[in-house]
C-alpha positions as a Markdown table, in Angstrom:
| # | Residue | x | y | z |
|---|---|---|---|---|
| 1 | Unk | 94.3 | 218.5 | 259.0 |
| 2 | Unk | 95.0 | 217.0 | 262.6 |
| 3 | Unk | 92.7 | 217.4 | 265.9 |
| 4 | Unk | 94.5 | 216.8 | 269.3 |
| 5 | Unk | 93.3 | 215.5 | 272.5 |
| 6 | Unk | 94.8 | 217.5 | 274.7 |
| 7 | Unk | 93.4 | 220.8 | 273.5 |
| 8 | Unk | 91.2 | 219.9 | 270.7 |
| 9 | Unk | 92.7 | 222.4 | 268.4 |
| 10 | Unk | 92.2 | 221.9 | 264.7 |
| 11 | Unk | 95.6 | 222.8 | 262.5 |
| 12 | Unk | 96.1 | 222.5 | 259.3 |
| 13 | Unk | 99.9 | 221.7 | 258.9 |
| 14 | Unk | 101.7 | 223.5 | 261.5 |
| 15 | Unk | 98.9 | 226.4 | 261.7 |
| 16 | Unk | 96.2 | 226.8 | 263.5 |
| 17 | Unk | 92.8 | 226.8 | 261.7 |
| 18 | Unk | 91.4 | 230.0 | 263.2 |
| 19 | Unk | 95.1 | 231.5 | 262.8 |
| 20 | Unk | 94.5 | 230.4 | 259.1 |
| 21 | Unk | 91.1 | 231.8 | 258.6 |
| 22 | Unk | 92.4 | 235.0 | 259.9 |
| 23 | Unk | 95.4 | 235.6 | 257.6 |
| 24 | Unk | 93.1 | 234.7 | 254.9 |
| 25 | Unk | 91.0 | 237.2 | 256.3 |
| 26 | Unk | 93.6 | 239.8 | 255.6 |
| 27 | Unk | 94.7 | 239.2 | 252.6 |
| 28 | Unk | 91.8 | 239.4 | 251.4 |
| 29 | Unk | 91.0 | 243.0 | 253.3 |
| 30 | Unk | 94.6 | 244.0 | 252.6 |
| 31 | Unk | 94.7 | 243.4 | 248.6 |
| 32 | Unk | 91.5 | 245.3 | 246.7 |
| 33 | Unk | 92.3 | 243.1 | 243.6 |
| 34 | Unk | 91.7 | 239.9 | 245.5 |
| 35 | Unk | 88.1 | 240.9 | 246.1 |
| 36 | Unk | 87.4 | 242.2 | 242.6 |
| 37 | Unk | 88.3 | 238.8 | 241.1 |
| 38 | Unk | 86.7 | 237.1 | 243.8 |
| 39 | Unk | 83.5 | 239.3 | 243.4 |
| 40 | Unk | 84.3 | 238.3 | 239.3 |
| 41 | Unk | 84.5 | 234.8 | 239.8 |
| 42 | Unk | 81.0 | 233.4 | 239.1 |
| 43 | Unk | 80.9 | 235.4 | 235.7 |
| 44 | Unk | 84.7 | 234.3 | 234.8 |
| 45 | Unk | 83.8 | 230.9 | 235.6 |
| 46 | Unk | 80.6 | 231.4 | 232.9 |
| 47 | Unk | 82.5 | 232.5 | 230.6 |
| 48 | Unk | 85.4 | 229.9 | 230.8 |
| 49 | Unk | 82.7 | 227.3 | 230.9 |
| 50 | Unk | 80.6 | 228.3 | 227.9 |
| 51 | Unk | 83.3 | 230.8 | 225.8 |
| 52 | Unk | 86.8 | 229.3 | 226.5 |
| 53 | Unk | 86.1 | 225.4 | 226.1 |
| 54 | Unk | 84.1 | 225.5 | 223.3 |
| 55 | Unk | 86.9 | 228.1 | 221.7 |
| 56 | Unk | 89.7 | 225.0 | 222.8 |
| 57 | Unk | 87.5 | 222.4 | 221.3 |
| 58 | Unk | 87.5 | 224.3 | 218.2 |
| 59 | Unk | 91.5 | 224.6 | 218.3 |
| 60 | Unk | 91.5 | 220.8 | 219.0 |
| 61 | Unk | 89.4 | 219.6 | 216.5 |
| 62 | Unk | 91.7 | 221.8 | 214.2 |
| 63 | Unk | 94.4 | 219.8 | 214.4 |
| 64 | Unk | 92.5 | 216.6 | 213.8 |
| 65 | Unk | 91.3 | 214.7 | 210.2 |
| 66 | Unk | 88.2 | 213.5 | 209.6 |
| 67 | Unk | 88.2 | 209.8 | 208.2 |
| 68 | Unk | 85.0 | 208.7 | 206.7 |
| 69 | Unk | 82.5 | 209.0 | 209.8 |
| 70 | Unk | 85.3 | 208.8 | 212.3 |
| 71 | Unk | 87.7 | 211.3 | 213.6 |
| 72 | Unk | 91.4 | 210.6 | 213.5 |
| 73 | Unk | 92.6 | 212.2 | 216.6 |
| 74 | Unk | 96.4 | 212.0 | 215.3 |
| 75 | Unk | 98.2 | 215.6 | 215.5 |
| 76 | Unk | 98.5 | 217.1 | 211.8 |
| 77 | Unk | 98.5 | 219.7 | 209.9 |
| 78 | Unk | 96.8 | 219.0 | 207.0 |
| 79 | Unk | 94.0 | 221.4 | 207.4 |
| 80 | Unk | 95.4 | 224.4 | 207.4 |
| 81 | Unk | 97.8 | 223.4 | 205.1 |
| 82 | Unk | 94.3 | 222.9 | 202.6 |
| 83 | Unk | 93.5 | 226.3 | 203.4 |
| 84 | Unk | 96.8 | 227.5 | 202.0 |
| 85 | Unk | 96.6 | 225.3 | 199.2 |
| 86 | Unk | 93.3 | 226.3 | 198.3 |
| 87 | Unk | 93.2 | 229.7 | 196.7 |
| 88 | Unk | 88.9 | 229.9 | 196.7 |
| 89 | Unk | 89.7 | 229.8 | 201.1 |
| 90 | Unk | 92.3 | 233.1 | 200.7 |
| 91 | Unk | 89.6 | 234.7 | 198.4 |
| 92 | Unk | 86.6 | 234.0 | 200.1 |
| 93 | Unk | 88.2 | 235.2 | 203.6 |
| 94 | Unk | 89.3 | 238.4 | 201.5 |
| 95 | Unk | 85.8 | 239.1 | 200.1 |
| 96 | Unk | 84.1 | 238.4 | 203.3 |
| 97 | Unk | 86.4 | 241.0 | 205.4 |
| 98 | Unk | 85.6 | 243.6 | 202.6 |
| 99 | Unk | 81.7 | 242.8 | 202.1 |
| 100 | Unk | 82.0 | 243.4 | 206.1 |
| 101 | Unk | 83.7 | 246.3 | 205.8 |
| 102 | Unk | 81.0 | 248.0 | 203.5 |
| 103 | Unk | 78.5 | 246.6 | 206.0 |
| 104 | Unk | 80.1 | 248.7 | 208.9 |
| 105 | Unk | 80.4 | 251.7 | 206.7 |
| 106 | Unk | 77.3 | 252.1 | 205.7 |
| 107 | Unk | 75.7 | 250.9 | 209.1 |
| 108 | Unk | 77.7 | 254.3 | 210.6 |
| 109 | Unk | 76.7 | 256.0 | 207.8 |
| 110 | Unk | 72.5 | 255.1 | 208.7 |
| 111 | Unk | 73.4 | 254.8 | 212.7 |
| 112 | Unk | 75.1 | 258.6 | 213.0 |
| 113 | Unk | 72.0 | 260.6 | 211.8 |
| 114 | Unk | 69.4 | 258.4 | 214.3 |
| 115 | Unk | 71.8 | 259.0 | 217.4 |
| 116 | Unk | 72.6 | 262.7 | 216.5 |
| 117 | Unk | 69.4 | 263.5 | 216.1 |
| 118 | Unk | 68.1 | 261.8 | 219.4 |
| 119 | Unk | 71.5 | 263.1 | 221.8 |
| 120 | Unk | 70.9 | 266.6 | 220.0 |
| 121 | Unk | 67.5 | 267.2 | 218.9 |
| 122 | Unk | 65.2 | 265.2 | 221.0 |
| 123 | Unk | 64.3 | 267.2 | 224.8 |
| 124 | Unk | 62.2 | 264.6 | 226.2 |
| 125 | Unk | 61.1 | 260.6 | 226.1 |
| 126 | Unk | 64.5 | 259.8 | 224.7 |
| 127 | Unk | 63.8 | 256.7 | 226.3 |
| 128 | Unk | 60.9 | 256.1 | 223.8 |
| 129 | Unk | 63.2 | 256.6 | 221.1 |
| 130 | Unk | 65.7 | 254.5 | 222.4 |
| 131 | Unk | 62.5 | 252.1 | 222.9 |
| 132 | Unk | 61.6 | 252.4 | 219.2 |
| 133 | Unk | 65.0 | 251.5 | 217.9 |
| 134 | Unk | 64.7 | 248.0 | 219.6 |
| 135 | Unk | 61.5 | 247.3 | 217.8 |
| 136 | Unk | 62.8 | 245.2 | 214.7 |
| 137 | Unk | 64.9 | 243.1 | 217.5 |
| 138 | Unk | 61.2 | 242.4 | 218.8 |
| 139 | Unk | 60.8 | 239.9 | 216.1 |
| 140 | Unk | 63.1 | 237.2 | 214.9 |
| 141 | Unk | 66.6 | 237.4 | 212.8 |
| 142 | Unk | 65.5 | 235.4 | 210.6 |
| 143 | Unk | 62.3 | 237.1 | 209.6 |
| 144 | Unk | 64.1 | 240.6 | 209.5 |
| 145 | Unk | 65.9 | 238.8 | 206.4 |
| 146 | Unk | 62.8 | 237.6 | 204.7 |
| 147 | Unk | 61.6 | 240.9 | 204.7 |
| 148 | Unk | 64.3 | 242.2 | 202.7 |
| 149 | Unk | 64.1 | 239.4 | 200.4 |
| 150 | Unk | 60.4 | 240.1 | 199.9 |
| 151 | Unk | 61.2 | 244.2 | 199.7 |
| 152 | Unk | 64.3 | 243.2 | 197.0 |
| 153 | Unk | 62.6 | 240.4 | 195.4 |
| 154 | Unk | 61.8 | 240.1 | 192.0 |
| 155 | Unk | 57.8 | 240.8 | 192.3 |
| 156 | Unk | 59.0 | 242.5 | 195.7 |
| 157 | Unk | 58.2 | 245.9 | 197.4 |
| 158 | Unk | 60.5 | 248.0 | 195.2 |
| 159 | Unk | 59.7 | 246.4 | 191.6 |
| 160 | Unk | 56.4 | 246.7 | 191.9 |
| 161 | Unk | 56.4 | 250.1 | 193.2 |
| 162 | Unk | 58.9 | 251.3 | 190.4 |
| 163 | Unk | 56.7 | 249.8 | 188.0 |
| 164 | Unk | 53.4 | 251.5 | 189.2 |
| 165 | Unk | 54.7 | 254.9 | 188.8 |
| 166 | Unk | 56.5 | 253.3 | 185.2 |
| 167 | Unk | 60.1 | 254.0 | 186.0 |
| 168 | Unk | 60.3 | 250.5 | 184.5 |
| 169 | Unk | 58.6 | 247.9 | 182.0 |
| 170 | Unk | 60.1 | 245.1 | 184.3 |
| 171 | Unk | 60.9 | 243.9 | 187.7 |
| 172 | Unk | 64.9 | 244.8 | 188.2 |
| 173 | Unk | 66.9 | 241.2 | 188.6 |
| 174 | Unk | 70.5 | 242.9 | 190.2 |
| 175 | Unk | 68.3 | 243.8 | 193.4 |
| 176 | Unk | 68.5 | 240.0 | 195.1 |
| 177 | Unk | 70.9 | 237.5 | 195.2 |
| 178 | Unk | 74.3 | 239.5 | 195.0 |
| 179 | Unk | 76.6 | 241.2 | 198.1 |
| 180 | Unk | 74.9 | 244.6 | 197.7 |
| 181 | Unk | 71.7 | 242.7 | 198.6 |
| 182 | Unk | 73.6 | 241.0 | 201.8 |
| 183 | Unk | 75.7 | 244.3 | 203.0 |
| 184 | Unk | 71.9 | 246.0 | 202.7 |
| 185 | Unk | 70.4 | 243.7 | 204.8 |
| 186 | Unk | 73.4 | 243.3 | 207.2 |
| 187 | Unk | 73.4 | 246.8 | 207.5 |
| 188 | Unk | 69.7 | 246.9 | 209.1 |
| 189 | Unk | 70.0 | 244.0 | 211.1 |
| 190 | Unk | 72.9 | 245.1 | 213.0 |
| 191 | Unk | 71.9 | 249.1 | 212.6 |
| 192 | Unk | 70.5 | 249.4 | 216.2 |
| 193 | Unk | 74.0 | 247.9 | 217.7 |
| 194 | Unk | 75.6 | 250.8 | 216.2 |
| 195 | Unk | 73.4 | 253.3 | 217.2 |
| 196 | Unk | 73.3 | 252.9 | 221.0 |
| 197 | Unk | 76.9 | 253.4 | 221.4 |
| 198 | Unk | 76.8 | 256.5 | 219.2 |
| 199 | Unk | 74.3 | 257.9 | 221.0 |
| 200 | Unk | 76.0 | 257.5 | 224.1 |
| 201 | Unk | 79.1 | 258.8 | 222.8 |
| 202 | Unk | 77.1 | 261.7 | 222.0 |
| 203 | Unk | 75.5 | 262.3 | 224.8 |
| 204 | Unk | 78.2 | 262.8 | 226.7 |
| 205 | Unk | 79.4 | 265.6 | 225.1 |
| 206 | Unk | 79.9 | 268.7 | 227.3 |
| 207 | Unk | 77.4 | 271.3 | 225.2 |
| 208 | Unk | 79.7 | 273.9 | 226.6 |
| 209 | Unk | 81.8 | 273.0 | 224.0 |
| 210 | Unk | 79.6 | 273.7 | 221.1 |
| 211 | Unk | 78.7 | 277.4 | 223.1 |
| 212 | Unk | 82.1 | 278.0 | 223.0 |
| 213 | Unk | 82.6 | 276.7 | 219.5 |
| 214 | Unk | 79.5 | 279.0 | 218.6 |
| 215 | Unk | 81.0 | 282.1 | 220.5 |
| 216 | Unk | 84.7 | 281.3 | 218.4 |
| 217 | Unk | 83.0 | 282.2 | 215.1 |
| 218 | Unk | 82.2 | 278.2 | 213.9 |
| 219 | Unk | 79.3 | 277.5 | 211.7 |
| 220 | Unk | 77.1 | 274.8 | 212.0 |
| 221 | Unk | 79.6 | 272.0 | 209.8 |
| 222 | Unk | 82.7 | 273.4 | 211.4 |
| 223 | Unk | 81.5 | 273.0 | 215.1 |
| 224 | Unk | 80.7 | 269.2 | 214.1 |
| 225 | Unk | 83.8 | 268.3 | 212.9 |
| 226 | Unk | 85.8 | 270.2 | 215.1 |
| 227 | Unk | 84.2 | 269.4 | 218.3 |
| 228 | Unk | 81.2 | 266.8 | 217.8 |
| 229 | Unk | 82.8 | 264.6 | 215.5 |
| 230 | Unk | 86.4 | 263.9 | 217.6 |
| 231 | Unk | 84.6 | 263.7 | 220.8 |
| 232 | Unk | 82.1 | 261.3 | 219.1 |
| 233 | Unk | 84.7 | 259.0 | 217.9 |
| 234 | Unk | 84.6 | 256.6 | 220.9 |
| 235 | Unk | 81.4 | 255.3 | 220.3 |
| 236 | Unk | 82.0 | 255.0 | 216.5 |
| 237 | Unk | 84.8 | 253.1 | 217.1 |
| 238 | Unk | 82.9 | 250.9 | 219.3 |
| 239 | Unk | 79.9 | 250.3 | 217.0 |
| 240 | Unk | 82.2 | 249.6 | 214.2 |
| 241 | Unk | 84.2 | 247.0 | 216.2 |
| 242 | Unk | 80.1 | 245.5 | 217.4 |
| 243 | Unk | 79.3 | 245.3 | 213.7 |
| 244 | Unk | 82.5 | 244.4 | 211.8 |
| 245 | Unk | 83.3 | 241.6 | 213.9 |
| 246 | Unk | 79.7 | 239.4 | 213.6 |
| 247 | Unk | 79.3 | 240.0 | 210.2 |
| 248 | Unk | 82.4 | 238.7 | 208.5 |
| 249 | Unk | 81.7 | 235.1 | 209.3 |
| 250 | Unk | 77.6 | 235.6 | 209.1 |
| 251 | Unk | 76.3 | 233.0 | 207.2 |
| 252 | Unk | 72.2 | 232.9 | 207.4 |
| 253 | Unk | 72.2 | 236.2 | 205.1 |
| 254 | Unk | 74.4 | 235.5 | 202.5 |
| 255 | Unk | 72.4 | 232.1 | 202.1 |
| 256 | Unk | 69.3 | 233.7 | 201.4 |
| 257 | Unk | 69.5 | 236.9 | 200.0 |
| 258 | Unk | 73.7 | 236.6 | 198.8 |
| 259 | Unk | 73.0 | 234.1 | 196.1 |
| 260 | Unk | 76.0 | 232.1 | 194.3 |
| 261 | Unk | 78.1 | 235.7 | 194.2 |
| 262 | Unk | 76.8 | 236.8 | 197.9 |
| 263 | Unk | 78.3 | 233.4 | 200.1 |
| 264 | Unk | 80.7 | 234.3 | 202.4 |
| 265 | Unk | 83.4 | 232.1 | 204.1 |
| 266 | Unk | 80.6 | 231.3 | 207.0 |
| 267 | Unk | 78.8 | 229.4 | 204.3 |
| 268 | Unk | 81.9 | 227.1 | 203.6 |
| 269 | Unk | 82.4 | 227.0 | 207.7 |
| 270 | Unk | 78.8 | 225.9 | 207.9 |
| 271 | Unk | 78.8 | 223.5 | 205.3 |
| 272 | Unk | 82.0 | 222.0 | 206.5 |
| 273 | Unk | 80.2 | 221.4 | 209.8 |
| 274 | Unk | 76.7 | 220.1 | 208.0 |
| 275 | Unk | 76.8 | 218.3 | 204.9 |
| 276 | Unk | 80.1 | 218.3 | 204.4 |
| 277 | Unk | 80.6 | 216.5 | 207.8 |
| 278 | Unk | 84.2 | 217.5 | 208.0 |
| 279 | Unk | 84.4 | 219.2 | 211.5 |
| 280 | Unk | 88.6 | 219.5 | 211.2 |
| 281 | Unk | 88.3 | 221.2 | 208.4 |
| 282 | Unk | 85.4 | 223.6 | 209.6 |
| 283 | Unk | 87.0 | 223.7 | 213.2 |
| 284 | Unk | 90.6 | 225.2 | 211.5 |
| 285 | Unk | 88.7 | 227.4 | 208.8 |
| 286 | Unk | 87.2 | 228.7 | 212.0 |
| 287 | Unk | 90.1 | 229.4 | 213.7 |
| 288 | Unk | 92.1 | 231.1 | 210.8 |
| 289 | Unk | 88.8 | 233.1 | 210.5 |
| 290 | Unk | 89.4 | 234.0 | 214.4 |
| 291 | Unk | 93.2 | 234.9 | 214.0 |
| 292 | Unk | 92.5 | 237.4 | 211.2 |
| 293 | Unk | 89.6 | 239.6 | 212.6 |
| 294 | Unk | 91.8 | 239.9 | 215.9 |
| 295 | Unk | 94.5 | 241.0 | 213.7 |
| 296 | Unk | 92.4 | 243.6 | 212.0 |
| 297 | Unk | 90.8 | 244.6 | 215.1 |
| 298 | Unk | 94.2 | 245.2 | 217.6 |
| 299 | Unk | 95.6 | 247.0 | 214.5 |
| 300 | Unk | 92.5 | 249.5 | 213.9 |
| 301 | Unk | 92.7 | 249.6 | 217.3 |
| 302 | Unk | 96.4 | 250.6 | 218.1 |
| 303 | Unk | 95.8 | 252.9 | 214.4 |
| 304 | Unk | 92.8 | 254.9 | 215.7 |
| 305 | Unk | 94.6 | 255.0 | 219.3 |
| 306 | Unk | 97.6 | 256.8 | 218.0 |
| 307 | Unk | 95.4 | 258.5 | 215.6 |
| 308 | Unk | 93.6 | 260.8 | 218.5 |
| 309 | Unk | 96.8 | 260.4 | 220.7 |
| 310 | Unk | 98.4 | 263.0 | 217.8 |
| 311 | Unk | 95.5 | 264.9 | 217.5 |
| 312 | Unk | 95.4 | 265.5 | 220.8 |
């Protein structure tokens, strides 16, 4: 940037500053996606900042050893070659993607009913509704998991109801401490996040539909899966994809209501980053972990995609 004497013009290069300014100017008017990323830049700098750094860190540390208390920042492989070489990693990442998958199943399963019944059979304060489904959010995670191991426990809600009305002699000992306790309790922790998009997958079904569906001869179960069910399948693909993805590398459940036959591979992730203090190792099991729910999820994706492109 120059400034002359003569006429005090301020350049930059060979062109003038105001001539500058003004073919910035319109570029920016001419070319719509220039001022949607511009208009996106504060929230893609936020999530560069506090999503894609810490996700590079991770791949970094991947590729590091720990020795003793230090880190050995030499390139390797040795990590994920431990994974491969360690059969419990393979199996744990197995059972952890299908302990998830039961969670997602049956949170559709409890999520369908609750949305259907407030896009379909509620007139007025749906609001409300929606209001009461946040209330268990209203306190924290953590105590939401207590609960169920105080309802599942061996003295808990459910023994000591099934004894009072003698069903049983003694408390039940397969209620805690196993994965039907953790997909349970996985289930009602994430039920609400499934529910919302449901709903509003639901609600934006053109009741025209169902009048014509009605007027075609369809009962009741026919009209549903006909017409309700396909046109609702957005927003269960969606809450699947919101619960699925969390709850394979959860850790906090499994711990305390999983027992030694509940942990997941987020317990071995978490211990590898706490007493373990081996942060490659945790950083690379963390990334395999990464690698394989994106696989799953671009190919139920590109399955369920095709799947309504054909039914179409």
């Amino acid at each position: 940037m120059a400034v002359t004497d003569s006429a005090r013009t301020v350049t930059h290069g060979d062109v003038p500053l105001p001539s500058l300014i003004f073919r910035v100017n319109a570029l920016f008017l001419r070319h719509e996606w220039i001022r949607g990323y511009t208009l996106l830049s504060p929230t893609l700098l936020v999530m560069v900042m506090l999503m894609c750094l810490p996700v590079f860190m991770l791949v970094t540390y991947s590729f590091w050893t720990q020795n003793y208390l230090d880190i050995d920042r030499t390139f390797t492989l040795a990590n994920y070659e431990a994974f491969f070489q360690k059969p419990i990693y393979v199996a744990l990442i197995m059972k952890s993607i299908r302990m998830s998958l039961f969670c997602t199943f049956a949170t559709i399963i409890l999520a369908y009913p609750m949305a259907y019944f407030i896009a379909f059979k509620v007139k007025s304060n749906k609001l409300v509704w929606l209001i009461l489904i946040t209330v268990p959010f209203w306190t924290s995670y953590l105590l939401r998991v207590f609960a169920w191991k105080v309802i599942l426990g061996y003295n808990g809600v459910v023994n000591s109801g099934l004894i009072s009305v003698g069903l049983i002699d003694e408390p039940l000992q397969f209620l805690l401490y196993n994965p039907t306790a953790v997909v349970l309790t996985l289930a009602h922790a994430w039920a609400a996040f499934a529910i919302l998009p449901i709903y509003v997958s639901l609600e934006k079904i053109d009741r025209s539909y169902l009048e014509a569906a009605t007027d075609l001869g369809d009962t009741p179960s026919e009209r549903f899966w006909r017409v309700t069910w396909p046109l609702s399948l957005p927003g269960v693909i969606a809450a699947g994809l919101l619960v699925f993805i969390p709850t394979v590398a959860d850790y906090v459940t499994p711990r305390l209501v999983g027992g030694t036959t509940g942990i997941m591979i987020g317990n071995i992730i978490q211990s590898q980053f706490g007493k373990a203090n081996n942060w490659p190792l945790g950083a690379a099991l963390s990334v395999i972990v990464m690698l394989m729910i994106a696989f799953l999820v671009v190919v139920f994706i590109v399955t369920t995609t095709r799947g309504r492109a054909k039914s179409a």
